[in-house]
N, C-alpha and C positions, 0 to 999 in steps of 0.2 A: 325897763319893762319889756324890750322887745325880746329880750332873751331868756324871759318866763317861758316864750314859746315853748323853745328847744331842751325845757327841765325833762327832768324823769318823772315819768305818771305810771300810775297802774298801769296804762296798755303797753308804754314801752318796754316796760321793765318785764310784764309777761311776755315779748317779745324776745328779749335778751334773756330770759329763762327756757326758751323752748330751743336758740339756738345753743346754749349751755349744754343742754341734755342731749341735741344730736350731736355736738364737738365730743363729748364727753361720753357718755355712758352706750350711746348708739352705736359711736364710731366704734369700741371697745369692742362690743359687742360683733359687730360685723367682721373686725380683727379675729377676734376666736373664734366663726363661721369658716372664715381663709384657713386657719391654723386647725381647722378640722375634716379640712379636706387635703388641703397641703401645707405639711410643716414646713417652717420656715428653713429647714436644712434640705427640703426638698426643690425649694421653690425654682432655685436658678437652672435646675434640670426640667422643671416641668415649663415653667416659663417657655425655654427653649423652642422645647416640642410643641408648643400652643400658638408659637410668636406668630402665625398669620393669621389669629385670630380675633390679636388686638393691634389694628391698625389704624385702629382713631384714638390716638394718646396724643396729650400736650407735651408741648417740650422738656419741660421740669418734667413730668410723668415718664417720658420715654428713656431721659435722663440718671432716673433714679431708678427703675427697673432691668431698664436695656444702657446700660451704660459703654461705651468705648470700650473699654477692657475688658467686654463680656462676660463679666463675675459682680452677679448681684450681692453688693456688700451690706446691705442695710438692715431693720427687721422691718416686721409690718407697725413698728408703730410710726413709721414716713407716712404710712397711706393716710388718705383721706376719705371721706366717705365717697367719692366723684372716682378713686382707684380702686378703692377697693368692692364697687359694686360691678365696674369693667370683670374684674377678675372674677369674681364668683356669677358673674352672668357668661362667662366666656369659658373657663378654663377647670370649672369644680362640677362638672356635668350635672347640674340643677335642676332638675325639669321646670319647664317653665307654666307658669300661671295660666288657667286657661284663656287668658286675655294676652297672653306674650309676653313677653318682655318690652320693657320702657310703655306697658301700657298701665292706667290705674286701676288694681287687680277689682272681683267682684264684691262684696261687703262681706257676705261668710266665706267666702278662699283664707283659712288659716294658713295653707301650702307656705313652705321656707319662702319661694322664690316670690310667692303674693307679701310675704310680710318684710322682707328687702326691698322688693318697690315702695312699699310704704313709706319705708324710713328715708327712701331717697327723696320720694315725692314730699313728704312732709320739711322734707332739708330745701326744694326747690319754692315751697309754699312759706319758707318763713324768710327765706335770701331775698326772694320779691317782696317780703312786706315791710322790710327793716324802716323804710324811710316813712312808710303808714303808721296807724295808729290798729287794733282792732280791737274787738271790742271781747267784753268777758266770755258768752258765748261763744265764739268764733275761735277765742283760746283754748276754752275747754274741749272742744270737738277736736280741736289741734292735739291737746294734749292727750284725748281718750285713744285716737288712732294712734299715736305715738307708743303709747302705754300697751295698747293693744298687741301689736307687733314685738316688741321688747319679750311680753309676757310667753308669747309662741314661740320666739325663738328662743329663749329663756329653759324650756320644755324641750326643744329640739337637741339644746348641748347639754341636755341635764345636769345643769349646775347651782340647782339648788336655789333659781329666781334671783340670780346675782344682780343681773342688771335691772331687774323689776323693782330692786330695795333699792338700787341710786336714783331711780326715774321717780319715785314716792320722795325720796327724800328730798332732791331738788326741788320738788315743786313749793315746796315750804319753805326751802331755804334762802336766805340772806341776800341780797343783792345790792352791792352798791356800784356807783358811777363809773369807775375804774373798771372793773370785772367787763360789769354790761356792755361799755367802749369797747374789750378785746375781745371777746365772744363774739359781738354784730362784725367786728373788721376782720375778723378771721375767717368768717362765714361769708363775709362779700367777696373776701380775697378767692374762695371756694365758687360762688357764684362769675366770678370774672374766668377762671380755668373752663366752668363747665359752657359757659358762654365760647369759651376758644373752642373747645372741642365739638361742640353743633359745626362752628362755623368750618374746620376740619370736615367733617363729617359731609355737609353740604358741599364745602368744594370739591371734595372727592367724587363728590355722587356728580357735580356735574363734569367734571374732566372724563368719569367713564361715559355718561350720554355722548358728551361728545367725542371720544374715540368711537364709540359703537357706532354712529350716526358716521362716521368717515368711512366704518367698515364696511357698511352696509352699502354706503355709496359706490366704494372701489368695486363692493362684488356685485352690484347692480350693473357699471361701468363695464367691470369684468364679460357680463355672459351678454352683451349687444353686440351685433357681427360686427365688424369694420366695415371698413367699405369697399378695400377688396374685395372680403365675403362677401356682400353681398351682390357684387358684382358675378360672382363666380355662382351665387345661389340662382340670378337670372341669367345665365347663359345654361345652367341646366334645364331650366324648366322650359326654356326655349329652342333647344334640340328636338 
């Protein structure tokens, strides 16, 4: 009985269908965003010339990119949705949403760069839910923003709503035990990288405070007389 708990219900299952459609038809999708700004025979040169602009990549990430031998060997279908939004937020000159980047764009912002947040956020809203339940509403609102963004960028590569006809069809489609297992573990495996790279990110941000805060001390330090000086600054005033 206790392991009725842990069966598959509707809410699971629409769970493991939403992260289906961003492994699958999203991530696709964001691949031919990359491949439309730089082909993949361009990549290892423009990478190059971009390289200090991605300096918060996980190890696998900087591995398969930026490899030892300096000759990017792979295609874009290594990336993930967690690489390949580094890249086209850094390196495919994108203007950014009027809320920035890594922020959650406004409700009518159709702009590229609004509807690539979405799909990232919607990838970070369904990693956190795997071990919940939610409920039908909560899915479908899931799934309209998902759909939403597809649809725009969909229009932006004018390819004839390719990836709008996989996001419709998944929704209806099949889902058994197997599947839903590799879809959620793949997607956590995605949520464990993007968790390493905050934490990247944050140790970075605080080793520069504290260089700057050393700097600032030294040239504080710097411009106090000695005591020499200021020996020599009172023997002038006292002539």
């Amino acid at each position: 009985m206790a392991a009725l708990q842990y069966a598959s219900t509707d809410e699971t299952t629409n769970l493991s269908r939403a992260s289906r459609v961003l492994l699958g038809p999203c991530t696709d999708q964001l691949r031919d965003v990359l491949r439309h700004h730089v082909p993949e025979q361009n990549f290892q040169y423009i990478i190059r010339q971009n390289r200090s602009k991605i300096t918060h990549l996980t190890k696998p990430q900087k591995e398969l990119i930026l490899p030892r031998s300096g000759h990017y060997s792979g295609n874009y279908f290594d990336m993930d949705i967690s690489l390949l939004y580094t890249l086209l937020r850094n390196i495919c000159n994108i203007p950014a949403h009027t809320n920035g980047w890594g922020n959650d764009p406004n409700p009518n912002n159709v702009s590229l760069s609004a509807n690539i947040e979405r799909i990232r956020s919607s990838r970070n809203v369904v990693g956190h839910s795997l071990s919940y339940k939610v409920s039908y509403t909560e899915f479908n609102d899931m799934w309209s923003t998902i759909r939403l963004a597809v649809v725009e960028i969909d229009k932006y590569l004018n390819n004839n709503s390719k990836y709008e006809k996989a996001v419709d069809f998944l929704k209806s489609e099949t889902m058994d035990p197997e599947m839903e297992k590799e879809f959620e573990e793949r997607l956590h495996k995605q949520m464990e990288e993007e968790t390493e790279t905050r934490k990247i990110i944050k140790d970075t941000k605080q080793e520069v405070k504290g260089r700057m805060f050393q700097f600032n001390l030294l040239k504080i330090q710097s411009m106090r007389p000695t005591q020499c000086q200021r020996g020599k600054i009172g023997l002038k005033f006292s002539s």
